[in-house]
C-alpha positions in Angstrom: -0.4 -4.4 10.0 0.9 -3.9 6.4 -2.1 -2.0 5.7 -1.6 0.5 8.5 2.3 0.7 8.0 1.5 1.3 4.2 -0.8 4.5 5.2 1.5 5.6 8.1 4.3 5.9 5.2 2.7 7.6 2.1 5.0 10.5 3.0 7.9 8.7 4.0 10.8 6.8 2.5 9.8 5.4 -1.1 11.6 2.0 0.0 9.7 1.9 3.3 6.5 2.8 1.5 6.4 0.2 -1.4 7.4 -2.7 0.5 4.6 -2.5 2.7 2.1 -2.1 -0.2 3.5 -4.8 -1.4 3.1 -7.3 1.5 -0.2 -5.7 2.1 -1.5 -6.2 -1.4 0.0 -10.0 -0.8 -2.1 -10.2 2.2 -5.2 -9.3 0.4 -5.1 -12.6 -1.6 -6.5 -14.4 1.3 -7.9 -11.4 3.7 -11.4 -10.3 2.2 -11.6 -7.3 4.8 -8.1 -6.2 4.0 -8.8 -6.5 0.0 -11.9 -4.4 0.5 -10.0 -1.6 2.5 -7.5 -1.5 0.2 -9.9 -1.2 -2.9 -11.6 2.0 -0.7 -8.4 3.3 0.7 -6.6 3.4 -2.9 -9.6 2.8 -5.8 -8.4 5.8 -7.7 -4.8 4.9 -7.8 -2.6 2.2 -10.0 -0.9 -0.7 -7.8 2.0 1.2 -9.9 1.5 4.8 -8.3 1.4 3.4 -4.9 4.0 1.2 -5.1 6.1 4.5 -6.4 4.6 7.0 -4.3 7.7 8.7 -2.7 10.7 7.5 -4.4 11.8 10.8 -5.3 14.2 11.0 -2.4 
């Protein structure tokens, strides 16, 4: 669900945005499908830059 929520806001809210890459980066410690999405979702970006992405409210 993190995941989803974490794609649904790349545009919105920076808040919104990093706390669900957060939790789903969390859930990828013990989800091996939701670690491999994430690596092909976001394998050119920094954890950094995602976690970032839209602050500039």
């Amino acid at each position: 669900m993190e995941f989803a929520a974490a794609l649904i806001t790349l545009c919105g809210p920076g808040r919104n945005h990093s706390e669900h890459v957060r939790k789903a980066f969390e859930g990828a410690n013990t989800d091996a499908l939701l670690a491999q999405n994430l690596k092909s979702t976001f394998r050119n970006q920094t954890v950094s830059a995602l976690l970032t992405n839209g602050e500039k409210e």
